[in-house]
N, CA, C and O atoms as a MOPAC input file, in Angstrom:
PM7 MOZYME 1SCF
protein

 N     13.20200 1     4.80800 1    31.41200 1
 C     13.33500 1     4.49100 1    29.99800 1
 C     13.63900 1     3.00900 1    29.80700 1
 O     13.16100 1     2.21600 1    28.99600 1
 N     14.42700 1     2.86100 1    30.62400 1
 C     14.63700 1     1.09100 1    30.61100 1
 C     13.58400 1     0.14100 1    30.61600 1
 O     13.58200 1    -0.95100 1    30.04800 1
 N     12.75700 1     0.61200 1    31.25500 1
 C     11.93600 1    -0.08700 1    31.87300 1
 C     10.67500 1     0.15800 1    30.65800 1
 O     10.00500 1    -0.87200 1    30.59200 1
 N     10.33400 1     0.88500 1    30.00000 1
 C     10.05200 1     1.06000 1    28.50800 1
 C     10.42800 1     0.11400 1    27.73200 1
 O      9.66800 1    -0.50400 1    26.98700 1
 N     11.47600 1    -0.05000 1    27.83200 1
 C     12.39500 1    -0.55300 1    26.45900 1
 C     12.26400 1    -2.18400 1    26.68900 1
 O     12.38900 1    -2.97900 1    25.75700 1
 N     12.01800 1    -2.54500 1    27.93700 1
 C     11.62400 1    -4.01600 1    28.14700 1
 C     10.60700 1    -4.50200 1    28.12100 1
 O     10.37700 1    -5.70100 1    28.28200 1
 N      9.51900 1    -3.29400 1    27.82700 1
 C      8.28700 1    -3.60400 1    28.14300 1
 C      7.46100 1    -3.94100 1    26.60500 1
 O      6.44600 1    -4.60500 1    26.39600 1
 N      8.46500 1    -3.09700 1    25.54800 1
 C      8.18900 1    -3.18900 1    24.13900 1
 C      8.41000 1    -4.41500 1    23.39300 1
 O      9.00200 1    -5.36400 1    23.90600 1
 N      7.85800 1    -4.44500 1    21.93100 1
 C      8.06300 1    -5.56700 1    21.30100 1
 C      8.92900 1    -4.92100 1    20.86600 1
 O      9.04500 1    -3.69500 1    20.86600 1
 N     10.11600 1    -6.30100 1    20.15200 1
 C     11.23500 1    -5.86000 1    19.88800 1
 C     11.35600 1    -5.45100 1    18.58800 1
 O     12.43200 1    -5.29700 1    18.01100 1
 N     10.01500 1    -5.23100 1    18.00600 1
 C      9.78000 1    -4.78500 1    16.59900 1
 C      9.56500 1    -3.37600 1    16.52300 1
 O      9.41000 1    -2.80700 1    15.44300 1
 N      9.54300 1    -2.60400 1    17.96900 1
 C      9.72800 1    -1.00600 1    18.12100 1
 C     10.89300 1    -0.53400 1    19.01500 1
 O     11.12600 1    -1.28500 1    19.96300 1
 N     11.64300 1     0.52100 1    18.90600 1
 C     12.66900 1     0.77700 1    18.62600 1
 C     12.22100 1     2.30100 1    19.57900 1
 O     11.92500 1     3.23900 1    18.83900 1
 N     12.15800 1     2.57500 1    20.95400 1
 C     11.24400 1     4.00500 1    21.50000 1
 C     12.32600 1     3.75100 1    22.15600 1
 O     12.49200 1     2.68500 1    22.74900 1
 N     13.45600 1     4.99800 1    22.12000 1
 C     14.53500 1     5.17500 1    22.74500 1
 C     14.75800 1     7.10300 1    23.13200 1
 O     15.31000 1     7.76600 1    24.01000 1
 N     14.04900 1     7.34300 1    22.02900 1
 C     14.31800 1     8.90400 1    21.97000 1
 C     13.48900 1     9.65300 1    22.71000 1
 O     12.30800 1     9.47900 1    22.41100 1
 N     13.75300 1    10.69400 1    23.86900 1
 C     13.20700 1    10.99700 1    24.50800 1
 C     12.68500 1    12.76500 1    24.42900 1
 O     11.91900 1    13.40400 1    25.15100 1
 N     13.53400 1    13.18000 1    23.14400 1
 C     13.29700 1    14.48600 1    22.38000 1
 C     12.04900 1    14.20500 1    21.07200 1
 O     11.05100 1    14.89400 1    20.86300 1
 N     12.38200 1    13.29200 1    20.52000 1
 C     11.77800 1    13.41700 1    19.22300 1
 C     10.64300 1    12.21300 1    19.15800 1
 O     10.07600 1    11.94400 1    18.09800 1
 N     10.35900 1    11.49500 1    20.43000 1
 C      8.95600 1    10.77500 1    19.97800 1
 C      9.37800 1     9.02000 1    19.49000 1
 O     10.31600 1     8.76400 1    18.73400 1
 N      8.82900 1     8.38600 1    19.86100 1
 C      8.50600 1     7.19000 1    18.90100 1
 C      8.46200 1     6.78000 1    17.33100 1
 O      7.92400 1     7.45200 1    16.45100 1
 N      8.99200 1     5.80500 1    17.19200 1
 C      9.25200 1     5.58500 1    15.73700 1
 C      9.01800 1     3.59800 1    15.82200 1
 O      8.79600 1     2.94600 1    16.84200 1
 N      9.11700 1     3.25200 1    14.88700 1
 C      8.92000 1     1.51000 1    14.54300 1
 C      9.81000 1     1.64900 1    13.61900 1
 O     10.19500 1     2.66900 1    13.04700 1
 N     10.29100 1    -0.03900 1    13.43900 1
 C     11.93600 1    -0.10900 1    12.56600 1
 C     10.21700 1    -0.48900 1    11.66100 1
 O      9.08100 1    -0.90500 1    11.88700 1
 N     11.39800 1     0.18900 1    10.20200 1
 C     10.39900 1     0.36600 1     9.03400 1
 C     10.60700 1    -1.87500 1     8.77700 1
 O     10.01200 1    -2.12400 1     7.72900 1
 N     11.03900 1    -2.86800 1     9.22500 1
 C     10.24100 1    -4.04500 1     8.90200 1
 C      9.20700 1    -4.15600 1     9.72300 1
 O      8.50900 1    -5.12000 1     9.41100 1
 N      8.73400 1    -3.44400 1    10.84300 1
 C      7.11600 1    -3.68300 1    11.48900 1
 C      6.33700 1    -3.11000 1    10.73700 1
 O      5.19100 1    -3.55200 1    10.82100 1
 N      6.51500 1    -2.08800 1     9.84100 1
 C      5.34300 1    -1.56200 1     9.25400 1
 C      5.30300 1    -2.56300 1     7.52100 1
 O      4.31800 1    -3.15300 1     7.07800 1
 N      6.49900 1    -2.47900 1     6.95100 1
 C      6.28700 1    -2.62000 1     5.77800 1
 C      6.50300 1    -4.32600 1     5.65900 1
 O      7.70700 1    -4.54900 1     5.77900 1
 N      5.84300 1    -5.40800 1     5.49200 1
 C      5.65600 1    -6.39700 1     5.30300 1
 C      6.11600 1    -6.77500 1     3.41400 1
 O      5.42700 1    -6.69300 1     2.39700 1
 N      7.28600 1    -7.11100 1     3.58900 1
 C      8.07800 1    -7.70200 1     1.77300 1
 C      6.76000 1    -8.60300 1     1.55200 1
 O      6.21600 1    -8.05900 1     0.59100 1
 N      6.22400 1    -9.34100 1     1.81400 1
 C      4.71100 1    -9.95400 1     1.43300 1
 C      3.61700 1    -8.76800 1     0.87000 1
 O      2.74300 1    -9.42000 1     0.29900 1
 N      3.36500 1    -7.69700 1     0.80100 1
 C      2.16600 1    -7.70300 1     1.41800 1
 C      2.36300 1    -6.21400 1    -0.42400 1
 O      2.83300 1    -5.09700 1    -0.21300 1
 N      1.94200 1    -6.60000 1    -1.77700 1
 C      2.21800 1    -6.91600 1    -2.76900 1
 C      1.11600 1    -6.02500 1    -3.38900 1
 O      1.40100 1    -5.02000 1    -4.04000 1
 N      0.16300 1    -6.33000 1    -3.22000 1
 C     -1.33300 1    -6.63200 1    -3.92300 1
 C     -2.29100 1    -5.26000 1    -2.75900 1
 O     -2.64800 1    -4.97700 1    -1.61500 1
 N     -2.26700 1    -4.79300 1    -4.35300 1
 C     -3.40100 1    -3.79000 1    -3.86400 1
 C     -5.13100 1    -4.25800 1    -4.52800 1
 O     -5.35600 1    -4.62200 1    -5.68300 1
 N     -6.00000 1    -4.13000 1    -3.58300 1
 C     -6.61300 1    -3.53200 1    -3.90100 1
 C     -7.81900 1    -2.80400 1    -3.96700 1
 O     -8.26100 1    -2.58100 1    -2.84000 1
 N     -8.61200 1    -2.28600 1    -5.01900 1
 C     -9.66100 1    -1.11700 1    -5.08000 1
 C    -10.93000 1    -1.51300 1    -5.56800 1
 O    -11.25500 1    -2.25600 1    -6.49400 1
 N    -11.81900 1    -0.60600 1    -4.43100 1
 C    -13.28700 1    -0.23100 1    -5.64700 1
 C    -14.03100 1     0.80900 1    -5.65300 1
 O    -14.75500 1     1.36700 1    -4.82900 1
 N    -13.76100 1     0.96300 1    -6.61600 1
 C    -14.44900 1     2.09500 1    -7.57400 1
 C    -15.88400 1     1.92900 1    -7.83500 1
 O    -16.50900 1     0.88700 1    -8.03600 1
 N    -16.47200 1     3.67500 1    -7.77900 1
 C    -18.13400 1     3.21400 1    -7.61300 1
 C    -17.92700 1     4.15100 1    -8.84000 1
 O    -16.84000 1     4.63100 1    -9.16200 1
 N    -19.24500 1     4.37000 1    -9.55500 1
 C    -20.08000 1     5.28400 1   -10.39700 1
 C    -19.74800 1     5.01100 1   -11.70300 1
 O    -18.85400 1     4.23600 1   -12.04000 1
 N    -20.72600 1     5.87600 1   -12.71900 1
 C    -20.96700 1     5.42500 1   -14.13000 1
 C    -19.80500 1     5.32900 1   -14.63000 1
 O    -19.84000 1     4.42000 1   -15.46000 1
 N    -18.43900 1     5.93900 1   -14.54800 1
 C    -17.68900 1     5.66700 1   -15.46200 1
 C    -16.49700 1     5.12000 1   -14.49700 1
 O    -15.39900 1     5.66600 1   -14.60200 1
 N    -16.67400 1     4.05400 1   -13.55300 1
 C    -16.29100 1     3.12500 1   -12.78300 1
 C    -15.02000 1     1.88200 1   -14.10000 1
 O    -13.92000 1     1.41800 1   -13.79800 1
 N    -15.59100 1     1.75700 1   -15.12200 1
 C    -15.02900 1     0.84200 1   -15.68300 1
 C    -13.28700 1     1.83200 1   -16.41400 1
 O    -12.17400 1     1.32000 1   -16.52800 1
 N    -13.68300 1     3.26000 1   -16.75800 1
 C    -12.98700 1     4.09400 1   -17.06900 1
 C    -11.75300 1     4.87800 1   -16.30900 1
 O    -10.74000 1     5.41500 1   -16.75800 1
 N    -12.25700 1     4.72200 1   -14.98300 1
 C    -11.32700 1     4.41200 1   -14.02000 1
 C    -10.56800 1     3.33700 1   -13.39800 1
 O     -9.35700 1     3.55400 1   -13.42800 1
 N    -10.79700 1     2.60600 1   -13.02700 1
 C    -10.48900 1     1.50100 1   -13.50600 1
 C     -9.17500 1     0.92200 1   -14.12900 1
 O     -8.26700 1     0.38300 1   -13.49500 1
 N     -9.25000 1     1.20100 1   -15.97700 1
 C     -8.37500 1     1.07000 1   -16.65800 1
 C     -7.16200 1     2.61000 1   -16.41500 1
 O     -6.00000 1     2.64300 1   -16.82100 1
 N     -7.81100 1     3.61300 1   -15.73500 1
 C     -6.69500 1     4.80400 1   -15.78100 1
 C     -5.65500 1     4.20100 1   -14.35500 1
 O     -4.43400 1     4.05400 1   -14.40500 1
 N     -6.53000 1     3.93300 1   -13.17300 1
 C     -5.63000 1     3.23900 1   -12.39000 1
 C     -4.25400 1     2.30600 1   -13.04100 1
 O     -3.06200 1     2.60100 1   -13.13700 1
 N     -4.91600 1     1.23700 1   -13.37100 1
 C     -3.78900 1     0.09100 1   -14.31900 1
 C     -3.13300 1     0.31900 1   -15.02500 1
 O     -2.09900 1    -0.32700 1   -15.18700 1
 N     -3.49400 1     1.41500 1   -15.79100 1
 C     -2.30000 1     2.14000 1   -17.26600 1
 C     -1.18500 1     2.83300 1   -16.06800 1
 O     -0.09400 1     2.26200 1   -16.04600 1
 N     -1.36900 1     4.09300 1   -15.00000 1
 C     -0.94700 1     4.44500 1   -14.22600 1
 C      0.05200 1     3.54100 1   -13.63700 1
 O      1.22300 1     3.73300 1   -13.96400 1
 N     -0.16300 1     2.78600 1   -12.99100 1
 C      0.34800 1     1.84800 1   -12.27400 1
 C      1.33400 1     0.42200 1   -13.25800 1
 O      2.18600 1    -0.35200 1   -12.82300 1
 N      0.93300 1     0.51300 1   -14.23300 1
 C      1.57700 1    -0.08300 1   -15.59400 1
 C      3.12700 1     0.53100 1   -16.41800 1
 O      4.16000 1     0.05500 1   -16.89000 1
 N      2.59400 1     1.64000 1   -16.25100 1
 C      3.61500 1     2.88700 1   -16.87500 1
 C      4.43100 1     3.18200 1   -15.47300 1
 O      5.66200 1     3.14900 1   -15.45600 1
 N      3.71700 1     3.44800 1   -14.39800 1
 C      5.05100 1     3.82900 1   -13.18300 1
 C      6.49900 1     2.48100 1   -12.58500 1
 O      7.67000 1     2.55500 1   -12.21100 1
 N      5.45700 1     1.36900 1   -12.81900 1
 C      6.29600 1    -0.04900 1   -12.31600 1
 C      6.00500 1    -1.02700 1   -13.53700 1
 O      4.95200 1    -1.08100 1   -14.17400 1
 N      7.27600 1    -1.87200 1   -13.75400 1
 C      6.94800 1    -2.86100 1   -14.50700 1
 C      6.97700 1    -4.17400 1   -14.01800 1
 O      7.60800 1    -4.78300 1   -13.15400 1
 N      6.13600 1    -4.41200 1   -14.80200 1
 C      5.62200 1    -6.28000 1   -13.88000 1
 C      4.32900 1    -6.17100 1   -13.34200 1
 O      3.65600 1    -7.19400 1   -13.21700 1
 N      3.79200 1    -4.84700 1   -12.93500 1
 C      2.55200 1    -4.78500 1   -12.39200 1
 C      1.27500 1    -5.80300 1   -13.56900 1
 O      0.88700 1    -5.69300 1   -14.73200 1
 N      1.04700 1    -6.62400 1   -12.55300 1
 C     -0.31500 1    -7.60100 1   -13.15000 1
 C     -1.63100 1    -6.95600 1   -12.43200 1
 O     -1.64500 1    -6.49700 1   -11.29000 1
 N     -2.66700 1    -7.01100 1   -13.27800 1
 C     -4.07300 1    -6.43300 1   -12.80300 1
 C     -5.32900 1    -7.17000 1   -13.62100 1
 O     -5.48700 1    -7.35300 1   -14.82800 1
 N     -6.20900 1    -7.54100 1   -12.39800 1
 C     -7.24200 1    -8.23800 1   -12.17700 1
 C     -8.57700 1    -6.86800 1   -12.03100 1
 O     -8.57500 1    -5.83500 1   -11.36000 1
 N     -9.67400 1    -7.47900 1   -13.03700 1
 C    -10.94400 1    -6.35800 1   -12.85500 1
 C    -12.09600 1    -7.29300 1   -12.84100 1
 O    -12.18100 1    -8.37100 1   -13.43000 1
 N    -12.95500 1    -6.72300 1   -12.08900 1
 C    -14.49100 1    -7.30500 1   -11.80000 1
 C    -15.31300 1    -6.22300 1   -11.62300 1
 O    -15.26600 1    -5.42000 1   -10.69100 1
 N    -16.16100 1    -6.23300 1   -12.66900 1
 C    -17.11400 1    -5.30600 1   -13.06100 1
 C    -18.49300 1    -5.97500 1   -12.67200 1
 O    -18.98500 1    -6.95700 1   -13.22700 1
 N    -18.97200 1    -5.33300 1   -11.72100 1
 C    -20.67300 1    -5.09800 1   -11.19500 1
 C    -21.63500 1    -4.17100 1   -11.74500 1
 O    -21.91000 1    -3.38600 1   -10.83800 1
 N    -22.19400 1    -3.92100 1   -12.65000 1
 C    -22.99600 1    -2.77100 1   -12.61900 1
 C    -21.85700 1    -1.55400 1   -12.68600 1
 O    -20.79900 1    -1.47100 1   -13.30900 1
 N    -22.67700 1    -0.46100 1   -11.58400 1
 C    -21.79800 1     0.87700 1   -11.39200 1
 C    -20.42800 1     0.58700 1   -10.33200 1
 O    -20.05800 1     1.49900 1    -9.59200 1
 N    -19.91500 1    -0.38600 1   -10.33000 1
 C    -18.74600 1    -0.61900 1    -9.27700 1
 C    -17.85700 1    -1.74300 1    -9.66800 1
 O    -18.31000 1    -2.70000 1   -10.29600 1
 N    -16.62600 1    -1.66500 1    -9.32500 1
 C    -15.45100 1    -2.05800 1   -10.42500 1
 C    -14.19700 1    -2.15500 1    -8.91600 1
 O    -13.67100 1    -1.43400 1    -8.06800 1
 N    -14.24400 1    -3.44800 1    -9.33900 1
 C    -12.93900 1    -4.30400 1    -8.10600 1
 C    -11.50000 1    -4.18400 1    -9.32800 1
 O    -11.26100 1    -4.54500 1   -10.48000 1
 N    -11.01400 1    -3.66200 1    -8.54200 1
 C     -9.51300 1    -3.66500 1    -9.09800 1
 C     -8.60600 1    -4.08200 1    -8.04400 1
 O     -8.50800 1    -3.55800 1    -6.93500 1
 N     -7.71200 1    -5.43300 1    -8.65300 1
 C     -6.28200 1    -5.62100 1    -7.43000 1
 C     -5.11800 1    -5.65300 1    -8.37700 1
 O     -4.78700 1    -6.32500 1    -9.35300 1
 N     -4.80800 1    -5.00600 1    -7.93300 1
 C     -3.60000 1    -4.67400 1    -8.49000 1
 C     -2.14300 1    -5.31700 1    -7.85600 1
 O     -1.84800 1    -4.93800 1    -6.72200 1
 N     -1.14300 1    -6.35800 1    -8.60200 1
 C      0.01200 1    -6.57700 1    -7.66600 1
 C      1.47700 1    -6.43000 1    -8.15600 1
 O      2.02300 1    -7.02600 1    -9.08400 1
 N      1.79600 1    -5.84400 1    -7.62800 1
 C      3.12800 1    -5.21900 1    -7.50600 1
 C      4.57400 1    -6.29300 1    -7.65800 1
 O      4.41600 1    -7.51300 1    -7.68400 1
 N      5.76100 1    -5.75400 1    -7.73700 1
 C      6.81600 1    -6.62600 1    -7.88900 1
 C      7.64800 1    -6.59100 1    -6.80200 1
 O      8.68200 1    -7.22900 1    -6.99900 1
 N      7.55200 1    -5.96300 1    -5.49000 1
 C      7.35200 1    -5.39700 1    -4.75000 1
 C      6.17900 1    -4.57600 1    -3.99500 1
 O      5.30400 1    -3.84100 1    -4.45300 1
 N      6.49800 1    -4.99000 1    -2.59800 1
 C      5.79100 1    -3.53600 1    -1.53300 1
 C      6.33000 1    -2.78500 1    -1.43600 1
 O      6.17200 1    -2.51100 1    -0.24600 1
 N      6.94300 1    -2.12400 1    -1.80900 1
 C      7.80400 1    -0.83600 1    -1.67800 1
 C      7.10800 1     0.17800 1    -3.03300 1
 O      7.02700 1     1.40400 1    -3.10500 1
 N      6.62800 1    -0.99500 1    -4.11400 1
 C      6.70900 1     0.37700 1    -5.68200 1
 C      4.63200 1     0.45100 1    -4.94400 1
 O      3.99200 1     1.49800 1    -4.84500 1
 N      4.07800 1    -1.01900 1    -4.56100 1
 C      2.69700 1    -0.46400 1    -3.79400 1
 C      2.43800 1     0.84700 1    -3.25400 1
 O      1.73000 1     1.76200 1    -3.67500 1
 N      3.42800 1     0.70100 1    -1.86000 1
 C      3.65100 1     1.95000 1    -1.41400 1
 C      3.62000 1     3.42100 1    -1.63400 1
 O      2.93200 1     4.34100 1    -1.19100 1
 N      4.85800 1     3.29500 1    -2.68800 1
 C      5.15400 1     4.79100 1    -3.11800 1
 C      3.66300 1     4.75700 1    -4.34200 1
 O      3.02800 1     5.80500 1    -4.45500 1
 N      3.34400 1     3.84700 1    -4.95100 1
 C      1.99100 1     4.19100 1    -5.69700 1
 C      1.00500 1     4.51000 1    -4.88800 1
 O      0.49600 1     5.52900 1    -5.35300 1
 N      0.38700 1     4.14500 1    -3.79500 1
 C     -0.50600 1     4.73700 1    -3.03800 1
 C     -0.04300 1     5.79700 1    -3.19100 1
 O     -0.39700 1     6.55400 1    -4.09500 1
 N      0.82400 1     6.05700 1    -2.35400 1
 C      1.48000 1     7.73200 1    -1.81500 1
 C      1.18800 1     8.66200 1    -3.20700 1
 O      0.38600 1     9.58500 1    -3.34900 1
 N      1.85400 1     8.24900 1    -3.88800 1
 C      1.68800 1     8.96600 1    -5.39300 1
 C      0.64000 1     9.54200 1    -5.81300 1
 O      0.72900 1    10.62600 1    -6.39000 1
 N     -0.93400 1     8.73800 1    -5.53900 1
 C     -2.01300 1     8.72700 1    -6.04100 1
 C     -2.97800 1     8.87400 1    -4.58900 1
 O     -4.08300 1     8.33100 1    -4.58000 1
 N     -2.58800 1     9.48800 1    -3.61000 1
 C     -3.44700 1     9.49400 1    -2.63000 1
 C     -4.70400 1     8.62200 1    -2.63700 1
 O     -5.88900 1     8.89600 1    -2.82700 1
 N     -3.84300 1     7.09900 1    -2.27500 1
 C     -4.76000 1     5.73600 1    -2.24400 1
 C     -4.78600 1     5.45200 1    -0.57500 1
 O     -5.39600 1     4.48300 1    -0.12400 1

């Protein structure tokens, strides 16, 4: 196990020998990393779109959102006041 534990970056934390591997939650979750975002295909691409941003408007405040409309496909980035409210909005909305 030692010999594990020296061999790792010190940004993982594999000590437990019952329950598996884990990473200290600052290797995964980056306080930078803010800004989502999406694209949306099909005819009512622009309609989605705005349901994302109202969503994401109404759950966090401060959320700012950027749209670029192509035809049938629609860029949405969305950024957060935090990575943490990103997060739990993915999770929320199976993003």
């Amino acid at each position: 196990m030692k010999n594990i534990q020296k061999a790792q970056s010190d940004l993982v934390n594999d000590t437990c020998n019952d329950c598996g591997s884990f990473v200290d939650v600052g290797a995964v979750i980056d306080e930078y990393d803010t800004v989502l975002d999406l694209e949306l295909q099909g005819d009512n691409c622009e309609e989605l779109a705005n349901t994302v941003i109202e969503k994401a408007q109404q759950r966090f405040e401060g959320v700012t959102a950027q749209t670029l409309l192509e035809g049938q496909s629609a860029k949405v980035s969305l950024t957060f006041s935090f990575s943490a409210e990103k997060m739990i909005f993915q999770l929320e909305n199976g993003l």
